[in-house]
C-alpha positions as CSV (number, residue, x, y, z in Angstrom):
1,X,-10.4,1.5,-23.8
2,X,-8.5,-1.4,-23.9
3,X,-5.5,-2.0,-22.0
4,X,-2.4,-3.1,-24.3
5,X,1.0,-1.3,-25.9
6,X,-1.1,1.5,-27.4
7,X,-3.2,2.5,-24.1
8,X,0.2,2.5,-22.4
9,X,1.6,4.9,-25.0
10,X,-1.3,7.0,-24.8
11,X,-1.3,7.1,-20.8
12,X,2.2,7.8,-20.5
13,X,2.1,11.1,-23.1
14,X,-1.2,12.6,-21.9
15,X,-0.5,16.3,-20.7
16,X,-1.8,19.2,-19.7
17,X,-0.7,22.4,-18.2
18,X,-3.4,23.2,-15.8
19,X,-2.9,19.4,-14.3
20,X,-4.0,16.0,-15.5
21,X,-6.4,14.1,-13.0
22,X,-5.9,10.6,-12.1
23,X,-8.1,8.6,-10.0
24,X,-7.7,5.1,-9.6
25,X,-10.6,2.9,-8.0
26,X,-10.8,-0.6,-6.5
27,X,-14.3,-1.8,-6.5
28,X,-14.1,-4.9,-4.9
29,X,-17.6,-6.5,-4.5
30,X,-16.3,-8.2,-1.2
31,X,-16.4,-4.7,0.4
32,X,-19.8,-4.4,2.3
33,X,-21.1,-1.0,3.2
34,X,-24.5,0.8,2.4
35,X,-22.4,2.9,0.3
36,X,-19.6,1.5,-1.2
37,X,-16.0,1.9,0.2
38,X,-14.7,2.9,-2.5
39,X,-17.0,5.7,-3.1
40,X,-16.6,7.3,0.1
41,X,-12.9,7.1,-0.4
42,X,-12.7,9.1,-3.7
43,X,-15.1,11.6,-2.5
44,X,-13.1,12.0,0.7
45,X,-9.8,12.4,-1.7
46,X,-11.4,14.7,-4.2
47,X,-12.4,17.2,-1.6
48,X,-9.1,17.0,0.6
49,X,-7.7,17.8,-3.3
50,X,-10.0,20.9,-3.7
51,X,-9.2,22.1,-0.4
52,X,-5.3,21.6,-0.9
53,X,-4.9,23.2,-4.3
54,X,-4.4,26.9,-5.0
55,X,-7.2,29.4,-6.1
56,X,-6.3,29.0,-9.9
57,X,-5.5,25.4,-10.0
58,X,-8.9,25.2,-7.5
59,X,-11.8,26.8,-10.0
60,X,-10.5,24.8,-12.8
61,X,-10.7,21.7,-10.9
62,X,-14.0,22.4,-9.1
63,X,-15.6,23.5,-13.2
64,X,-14.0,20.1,-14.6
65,X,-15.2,17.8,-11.5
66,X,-19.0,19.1,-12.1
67,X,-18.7,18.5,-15.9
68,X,-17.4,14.7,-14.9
69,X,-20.4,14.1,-12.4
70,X,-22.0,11.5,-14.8
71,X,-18.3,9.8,-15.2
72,X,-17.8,9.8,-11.9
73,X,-21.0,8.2,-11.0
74,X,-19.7,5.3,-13.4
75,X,-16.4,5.0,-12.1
76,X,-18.0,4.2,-8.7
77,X,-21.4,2.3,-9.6
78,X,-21.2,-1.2,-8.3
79,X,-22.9,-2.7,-11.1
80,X,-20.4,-1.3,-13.4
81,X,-17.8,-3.2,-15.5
82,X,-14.4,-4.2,-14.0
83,X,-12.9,-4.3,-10.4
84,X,-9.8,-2.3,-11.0
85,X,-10.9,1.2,-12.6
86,X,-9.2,4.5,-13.2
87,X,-10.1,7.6,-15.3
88,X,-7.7,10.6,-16.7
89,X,-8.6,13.5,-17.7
90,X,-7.1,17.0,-18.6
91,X,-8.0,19.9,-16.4
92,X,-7.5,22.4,-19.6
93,X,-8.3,19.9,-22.2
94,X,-10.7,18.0,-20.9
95,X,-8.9,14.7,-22.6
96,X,-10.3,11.6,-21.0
97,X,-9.5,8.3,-21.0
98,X,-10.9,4.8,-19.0
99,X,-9.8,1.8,-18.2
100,X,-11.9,-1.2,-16.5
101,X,-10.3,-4.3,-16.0
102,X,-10.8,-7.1,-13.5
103,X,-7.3,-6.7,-11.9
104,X,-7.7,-4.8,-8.9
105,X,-6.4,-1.3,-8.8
106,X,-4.7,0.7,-5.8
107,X,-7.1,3.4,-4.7
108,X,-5.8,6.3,-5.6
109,X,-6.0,10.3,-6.6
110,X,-3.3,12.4,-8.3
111,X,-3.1,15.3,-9.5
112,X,0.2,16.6,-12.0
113,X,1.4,18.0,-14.5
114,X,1.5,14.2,-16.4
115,X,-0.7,11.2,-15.7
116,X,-0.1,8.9,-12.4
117,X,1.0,5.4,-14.1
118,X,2.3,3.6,-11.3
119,X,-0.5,1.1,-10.2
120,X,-1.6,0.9,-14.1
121,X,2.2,-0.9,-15.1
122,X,1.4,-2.7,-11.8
123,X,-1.1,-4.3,-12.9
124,X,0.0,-5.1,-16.2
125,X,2.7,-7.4,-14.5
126,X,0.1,-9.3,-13.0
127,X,-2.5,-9.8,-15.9
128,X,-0.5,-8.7,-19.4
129,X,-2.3,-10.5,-22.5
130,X,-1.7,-13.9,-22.9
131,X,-3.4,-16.2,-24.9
132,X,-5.0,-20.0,-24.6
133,X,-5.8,-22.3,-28.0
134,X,-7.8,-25.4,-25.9
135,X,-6.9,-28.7,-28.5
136,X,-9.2,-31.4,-28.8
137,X,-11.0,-33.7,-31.2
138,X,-12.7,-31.2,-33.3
139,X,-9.8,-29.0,-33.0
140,X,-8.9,-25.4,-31.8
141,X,-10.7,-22.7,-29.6
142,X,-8.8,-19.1,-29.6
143,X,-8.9,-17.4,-26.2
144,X,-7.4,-14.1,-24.8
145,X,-7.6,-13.5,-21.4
146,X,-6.0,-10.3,-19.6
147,X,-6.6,-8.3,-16.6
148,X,-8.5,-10.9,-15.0
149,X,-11.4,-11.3,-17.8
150,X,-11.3,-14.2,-20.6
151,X,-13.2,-14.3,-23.8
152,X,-13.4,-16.9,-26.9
153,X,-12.1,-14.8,-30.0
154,X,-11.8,-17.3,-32.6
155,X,-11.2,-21.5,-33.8
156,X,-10.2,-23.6,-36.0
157,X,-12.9,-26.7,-36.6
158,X,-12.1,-30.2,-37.6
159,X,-14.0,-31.8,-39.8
160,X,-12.6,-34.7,-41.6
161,X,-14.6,-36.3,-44.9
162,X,-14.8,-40.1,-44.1
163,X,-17.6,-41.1,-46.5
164,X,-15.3,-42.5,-49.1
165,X,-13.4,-44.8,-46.1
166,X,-13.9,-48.0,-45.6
167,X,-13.6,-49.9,-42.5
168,X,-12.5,-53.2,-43.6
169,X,-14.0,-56.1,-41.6
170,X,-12.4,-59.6,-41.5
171,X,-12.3,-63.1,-39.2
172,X,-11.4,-62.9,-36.0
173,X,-7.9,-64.0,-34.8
174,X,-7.1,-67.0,-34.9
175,X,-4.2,-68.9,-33.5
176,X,-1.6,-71.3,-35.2
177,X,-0.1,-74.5,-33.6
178,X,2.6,-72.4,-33.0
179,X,1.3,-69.5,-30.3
180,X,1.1,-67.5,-33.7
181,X,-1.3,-65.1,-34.8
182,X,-3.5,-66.4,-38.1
183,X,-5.7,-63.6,-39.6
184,X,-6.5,-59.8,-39.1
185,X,-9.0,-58.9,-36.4
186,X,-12.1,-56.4,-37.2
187,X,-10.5,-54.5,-34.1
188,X,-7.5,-54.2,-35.4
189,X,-8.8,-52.6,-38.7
190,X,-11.0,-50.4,-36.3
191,X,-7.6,-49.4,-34.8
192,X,-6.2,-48.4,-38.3
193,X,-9.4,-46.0,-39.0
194,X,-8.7,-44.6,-36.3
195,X,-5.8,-43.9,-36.2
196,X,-5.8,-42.5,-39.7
197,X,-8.2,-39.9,-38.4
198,X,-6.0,-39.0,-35.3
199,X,-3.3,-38.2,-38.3
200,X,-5.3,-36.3,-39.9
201,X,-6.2,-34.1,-37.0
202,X,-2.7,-34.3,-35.8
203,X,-1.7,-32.5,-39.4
204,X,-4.4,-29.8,-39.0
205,X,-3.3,-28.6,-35.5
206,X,0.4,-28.4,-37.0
207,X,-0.9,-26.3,-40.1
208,X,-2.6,-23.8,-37.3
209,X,0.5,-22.5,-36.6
210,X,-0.2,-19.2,-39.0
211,X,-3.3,-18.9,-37.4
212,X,-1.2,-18.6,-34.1
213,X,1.2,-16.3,-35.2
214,X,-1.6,-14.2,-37.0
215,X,-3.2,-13.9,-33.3
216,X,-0.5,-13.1,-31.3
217,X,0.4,-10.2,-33.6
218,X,-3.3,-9.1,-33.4
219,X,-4.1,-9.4,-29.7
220,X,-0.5,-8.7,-28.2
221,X,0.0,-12.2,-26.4
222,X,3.4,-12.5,-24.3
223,X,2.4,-15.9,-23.1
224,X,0.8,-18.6,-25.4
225,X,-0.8,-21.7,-23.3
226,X,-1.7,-24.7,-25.6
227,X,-4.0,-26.8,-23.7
228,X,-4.7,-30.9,-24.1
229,X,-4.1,-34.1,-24.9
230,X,0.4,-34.4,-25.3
231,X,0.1,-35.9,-28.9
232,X,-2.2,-33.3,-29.4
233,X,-0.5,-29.7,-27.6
234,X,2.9,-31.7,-29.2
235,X,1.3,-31.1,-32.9
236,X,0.0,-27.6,-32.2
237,X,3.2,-26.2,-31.4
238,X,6.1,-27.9,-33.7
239,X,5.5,-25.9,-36.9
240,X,5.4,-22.6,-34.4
241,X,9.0,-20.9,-36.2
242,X,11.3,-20.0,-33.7
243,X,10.9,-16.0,-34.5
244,X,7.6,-16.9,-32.6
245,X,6.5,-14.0,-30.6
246,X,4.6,-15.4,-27.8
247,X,6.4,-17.7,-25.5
248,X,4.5,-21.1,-25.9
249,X,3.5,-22.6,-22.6
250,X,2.2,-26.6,-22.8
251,X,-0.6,-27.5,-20.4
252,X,-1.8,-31.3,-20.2
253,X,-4.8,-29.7,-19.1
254,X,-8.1,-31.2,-21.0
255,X,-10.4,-28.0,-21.3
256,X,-12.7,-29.3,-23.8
257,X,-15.8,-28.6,-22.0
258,X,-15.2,-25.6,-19.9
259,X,-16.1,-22.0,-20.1
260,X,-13.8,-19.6,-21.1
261,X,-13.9,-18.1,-17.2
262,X,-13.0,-21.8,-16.2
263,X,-10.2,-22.3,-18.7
264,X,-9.0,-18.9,-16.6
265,X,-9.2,-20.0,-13.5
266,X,-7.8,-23.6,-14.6
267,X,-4.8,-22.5,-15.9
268,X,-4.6,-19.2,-13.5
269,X,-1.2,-21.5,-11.5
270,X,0.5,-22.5,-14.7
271,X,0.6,-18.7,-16.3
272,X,1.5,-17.3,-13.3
273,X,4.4,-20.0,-13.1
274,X,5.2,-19.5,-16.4
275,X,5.5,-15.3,-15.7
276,X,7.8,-16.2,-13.1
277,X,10.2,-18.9,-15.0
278,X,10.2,-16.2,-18.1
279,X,11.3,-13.2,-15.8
280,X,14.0,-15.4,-13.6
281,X,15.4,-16.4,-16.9
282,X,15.8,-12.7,-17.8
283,X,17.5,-12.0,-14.7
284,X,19.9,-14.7,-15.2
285,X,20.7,-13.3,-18.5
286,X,21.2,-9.5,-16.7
287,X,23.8,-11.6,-14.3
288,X,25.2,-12.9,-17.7
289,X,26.2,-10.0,-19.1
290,X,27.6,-7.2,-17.1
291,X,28.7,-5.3,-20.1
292,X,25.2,-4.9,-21.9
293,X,23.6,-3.8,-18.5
294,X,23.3,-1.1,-15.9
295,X,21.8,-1.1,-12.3
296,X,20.5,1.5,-10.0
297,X,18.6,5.0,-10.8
298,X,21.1,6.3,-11.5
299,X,23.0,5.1,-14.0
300,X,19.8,3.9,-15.3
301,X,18.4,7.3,-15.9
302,X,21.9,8.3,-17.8
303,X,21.6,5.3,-20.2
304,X,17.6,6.2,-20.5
305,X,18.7,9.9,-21.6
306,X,21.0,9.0,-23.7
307,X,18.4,6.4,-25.4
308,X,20.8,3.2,-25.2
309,X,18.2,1.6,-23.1
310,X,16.8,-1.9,-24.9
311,X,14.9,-3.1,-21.7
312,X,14.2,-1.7,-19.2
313,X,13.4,-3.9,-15.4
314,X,11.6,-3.2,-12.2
315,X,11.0,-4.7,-9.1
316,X,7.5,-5.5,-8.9
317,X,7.7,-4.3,-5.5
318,X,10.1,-2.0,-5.4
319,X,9.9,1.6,-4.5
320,X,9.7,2.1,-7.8
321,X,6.1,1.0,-8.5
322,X,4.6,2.8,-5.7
323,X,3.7,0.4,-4.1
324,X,4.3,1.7,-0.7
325,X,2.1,4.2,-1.1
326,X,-1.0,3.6,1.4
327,X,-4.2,2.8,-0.2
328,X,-6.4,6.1,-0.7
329,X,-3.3,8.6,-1.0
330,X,-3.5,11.4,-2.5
331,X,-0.9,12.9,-4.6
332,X,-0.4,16.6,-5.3
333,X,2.4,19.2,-5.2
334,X,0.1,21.1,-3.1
335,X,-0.3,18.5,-0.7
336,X,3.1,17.5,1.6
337,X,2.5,13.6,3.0
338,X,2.4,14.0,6.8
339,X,5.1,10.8,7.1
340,X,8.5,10.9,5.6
341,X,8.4,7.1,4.5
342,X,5.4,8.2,2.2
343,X,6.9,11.2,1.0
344,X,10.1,9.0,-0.1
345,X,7.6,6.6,-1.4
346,X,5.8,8.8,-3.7
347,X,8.7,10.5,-4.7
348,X,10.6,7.4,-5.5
349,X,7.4,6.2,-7.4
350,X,7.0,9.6,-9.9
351,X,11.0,8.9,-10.3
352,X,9.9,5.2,-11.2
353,X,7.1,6.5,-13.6
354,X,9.6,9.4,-15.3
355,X,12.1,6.2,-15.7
356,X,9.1,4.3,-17.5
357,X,8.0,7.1,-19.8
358,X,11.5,7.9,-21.1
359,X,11.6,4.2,-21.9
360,X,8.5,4.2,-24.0
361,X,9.5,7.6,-25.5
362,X,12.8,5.6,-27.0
363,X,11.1,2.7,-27.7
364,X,12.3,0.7,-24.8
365,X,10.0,-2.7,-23.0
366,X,9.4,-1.9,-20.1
367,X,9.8,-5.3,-17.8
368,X,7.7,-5.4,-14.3
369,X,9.1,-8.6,-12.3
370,X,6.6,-11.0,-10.8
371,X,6.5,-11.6,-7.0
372,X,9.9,-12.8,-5.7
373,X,12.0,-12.4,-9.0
374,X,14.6,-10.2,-7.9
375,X,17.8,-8.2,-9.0
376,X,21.1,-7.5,-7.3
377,X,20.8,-6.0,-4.0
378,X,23.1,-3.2,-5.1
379,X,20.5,-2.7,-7.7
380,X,17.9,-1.1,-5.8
381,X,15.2,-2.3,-7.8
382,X,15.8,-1.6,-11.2
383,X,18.2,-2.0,-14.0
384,X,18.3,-1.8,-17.9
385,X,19.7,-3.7,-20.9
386,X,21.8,-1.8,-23.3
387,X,21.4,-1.4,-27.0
388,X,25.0,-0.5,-27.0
């Protein structure tokens, strides 16, 4: 399934009495091994699960993980689709859901009475949907890229009618007694046509802006990059209103040529600059306005209960995203962590995830920081804005 707004929704409200399973897989191709990493480590965490889990919870488990062999088998196939993967699925219901993406994923198993979100909203700080339009000469190429993978999803071709045009030819230049120009050149005239033509191209790219606005309402862009020549990324974006949804990102960048994996990797610097300007600016506002804000769990929980939360802003890594949970862990209320640093951790991150779903529930965004963009120290990690 595809990983935007509604996948998030869905992931955050999936249920299930008996348990819902969450395994999370990193199949990094770099990883040598006859059999691959990965796999051993979900098989290892599956059976330390079944072995940790009462008699009830136990049967059920073992009865769903036979029916999911097939599933399983994908989730951990080399050749399959996407480097980050997880699956959930209800013990009781049998509900299942997938997600491939190219972002890697933290290795890990849970097991609860909700599904483990915490490396999912990590990773959707890192590669949230943005979209590219690549401006040139014959006009616009569409692009969404997210979680690491880019396709081509629509354009907008130029083609301008010059048949009924005519170039008008004259004498050369000529010179007067007086250092003055006598005349109209054939170059000059060449000039004109073509700059008539760069006009007309220039009034095509502004009329796209619909087109824009149409897209980033479709494909959930947070980020638009607008790739080109100046006059050319200039034209494309000043009819954009300023309701705009996406924020517009210029890139001098000439991408005419390039595949949509290499527009990716090209502009890979500039997006990820872009993430950090946008969420540095948004702390900068939090500073701004002490009244409209809360910091720390818990007066962050108490605005989240009472549904006043507008925004709300984690570290990216915080305790609150689990992050500090070692690779491979597996997470069960049957199953005490043998360090207290990781038991803090995980708890802190199911606290983090709670914070996140109440958000979601009321409406909320929900705002992962990039790398470095930090709150207060006194906030611990995480604050909110305020709807009142």
């Amino acid at each position: 399934m595809p990983m935007d707004r509604e996948t998030q929704l869905r992931l955050v409200k999936l249920r299930d009495d008996t348990g819902v399973l969450s395994l999370y897989v990193n199949a990094d191709p770099r990883q040598e091994g006859s059999t691959p990493p990965w796999k051993t480590r979900l098989d290892q965490g599956l059976k330390q699960l079944l072995e940790s889990v009462d008699n009830g919870t136990r049967s059920g488990l073992g009865r769903r993980l036979e029916e999911m062999k097939l599933d399983l088998e994908q989730l951990v196939r080399p050749g399959a689709p996407g480097i980050g993967r997880a699956l959930f699925v209800g013990l009781a219901s049998g509900q299942t859901y997938r997600v491939e993406m190219q972002t890697p994923l933290t290795d890990r198993i849970a097991l609860a009475p909700r599904s483990h979100i915490a490396p999912m909203f990590g990773a959707w700080a890192e590669g949230s949907p943005t979209g590219i339009a690549v401006v040139d000469g014959k006009g616009m190429r569409l692009l969404d890229s997210r979680f690491g993978k880019c396709e081509e999803v629509s354009g907008l071709h130029f083609e301008l009618d010059t048949a009924e045009w005519r170039v008008m030819k004259g004498p050369s230049a000529t010179r007067s007694a007086w250092g003055g120009r006598d005349g109209i050149s054939a170059n000059n005239q060449h000039d004109l046509f073509d700059y008539r033509i760069a006009e007309h191209l220039q009034k095509f790219l502004a009329a796209a802006h619909s087109t824009l606005e149409e897209h980033v309402a479709t494909f959930g862009w947070e980020l638009l990059v607008i790739s080109g020549e100046p006059e050319l990324v200039e034209a494309s974006t000043k009819s954009l209103h300023n309701g705009f949804k996406a924020q517009v990102v210029p890139s001098q960048l000439v991408l005419s040529q390039s595949t949509p994996a290499q527009v990716q990797q090209a502009l890979a610097p500039e997006i990820a600059a872009a993430r950090a300007a946008r969420d540095a600016q948004l702390i900068a506002e939090f500073n701004e306005s002490p009244r409209k804000t809360v910091a720390g769990s818990e007066a962050v929980i108490d605005a989240l209960q009472g549904g006043r939360v507008d925004r709300l802003v984690m570290e990216r890594d915080s305790v609150w995203s689990g992050r500090r949970i070692p690779d491979g862990t597996v997470l069960a209320d049957s199953i005490a962590p043998g360090e207290p640093e990781v038991a803090a951790a995980i708890a802190d991150a199911q606290l983090g995830e709670a914070m996140i779903e109440m958000a979601l529930a009321s409406d909320a965004r929900v705002s992962i920081l990039s790398d470095g963009v930090r709150l207060d120290e006194q906030a611990g990690g995480v604050g909110a804005f305020l709807r009142w």
